[in-house]
N, C-alpha and C positions, 0 to 999 in steps of 0.2 A: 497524369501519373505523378508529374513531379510535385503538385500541387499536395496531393494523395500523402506521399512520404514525408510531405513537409509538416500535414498536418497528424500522422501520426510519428513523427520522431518528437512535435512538440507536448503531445500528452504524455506519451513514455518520460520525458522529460520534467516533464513541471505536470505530478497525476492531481496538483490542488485545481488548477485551472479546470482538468476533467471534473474533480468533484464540484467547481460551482459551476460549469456550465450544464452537466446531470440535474443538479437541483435547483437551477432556475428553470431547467427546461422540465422538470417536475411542478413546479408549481405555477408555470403556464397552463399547463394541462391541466389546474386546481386537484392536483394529486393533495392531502394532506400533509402538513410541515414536518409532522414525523418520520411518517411513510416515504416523502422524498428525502430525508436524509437518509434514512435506511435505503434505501435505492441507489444514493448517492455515494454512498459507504461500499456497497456491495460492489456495485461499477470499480471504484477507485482501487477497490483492495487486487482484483486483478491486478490494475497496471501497477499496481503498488509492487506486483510478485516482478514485474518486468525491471520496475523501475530503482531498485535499493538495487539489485546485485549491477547493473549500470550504472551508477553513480559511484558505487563502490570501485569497481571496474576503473571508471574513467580517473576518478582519483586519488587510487593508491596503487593501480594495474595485478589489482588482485579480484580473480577469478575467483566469486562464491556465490555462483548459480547451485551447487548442488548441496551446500551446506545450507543454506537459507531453505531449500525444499526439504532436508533431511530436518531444521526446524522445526516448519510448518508439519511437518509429518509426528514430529516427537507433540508437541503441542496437542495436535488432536488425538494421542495416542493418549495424553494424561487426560484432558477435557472427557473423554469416551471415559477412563477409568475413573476418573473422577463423579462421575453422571451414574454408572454402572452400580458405584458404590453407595452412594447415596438412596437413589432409587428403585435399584434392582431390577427396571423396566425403563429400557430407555429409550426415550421420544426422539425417534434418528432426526425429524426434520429442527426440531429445539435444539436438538445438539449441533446439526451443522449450521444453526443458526450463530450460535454461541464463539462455536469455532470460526466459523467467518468474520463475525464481528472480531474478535481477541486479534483474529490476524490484520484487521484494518489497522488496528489499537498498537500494534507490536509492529509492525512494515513502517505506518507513516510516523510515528517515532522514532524508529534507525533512520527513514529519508530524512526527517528533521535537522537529525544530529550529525549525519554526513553532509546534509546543505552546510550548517551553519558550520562545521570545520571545514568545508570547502570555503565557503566565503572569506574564513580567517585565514586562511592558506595563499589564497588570493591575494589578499589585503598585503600580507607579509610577505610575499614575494615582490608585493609592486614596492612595499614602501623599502625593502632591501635595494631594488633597483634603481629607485632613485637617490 
């Protein structure tokens, strides 16, 4: 069990390491190099949802579980009238494609940007300390 939590506290943690372990283990199975990154994408962007308001959480002790889902909710709200507009018939499985991808695209760009001002955070705390 302990083994268990250990190895999901370290995907919620670090969801890069999910996306390349998805997509090599995609393309063991000779999945095609597209198709496993799309597969890889879609995997990730879950722990993506778990893992920005965690990070965020852990380094600034601000709680924004329900603003990042009222995000993700605004996003697919325009994506849908965006689609609506254009089309006037719209393809639900194309659009929750679209919408899933934008939020891989928008989640692991705030995890990015909160990694890398954590690391500077880090950085300047140690070099204050010594």
């Amino acid at each position: 069990m302990l083994f268990l939590q250990f190895v999901l506290a370290t995907i919620i943690l670090c969801p890069l390491l999910a996306f390349l372990v998805v997509f090599v283990s995609c393309r063991r199975i000779r999945i095609k190099r597209h198709m496993a990154i799309g597969v890889a994408a879609d995997i990730t962007t879950a722990i993506l949802f778990f893992s920005v308001p965690i990070a965020i959480q852990a380094l600034w002790e601000w709680s924004l579980f329900i603003p990042i889902y009222l995000l993700a909710l605004s996003v697919a709200v325009i994506f849908t009238y965006i689609d609506w507009k254009r089309k006037k018939e719209i393809q639900v499985m194309q659009l929750l494609k679209r919408i899933w991808r934008s939020y891989f695209i928008l989640l692991g760009t705030i995890y990015f940007f909160v990694w890398v001002i954590g690391l500077v955070h880090s950085v300047t705390i140690y070099l204050m300390a010594v």
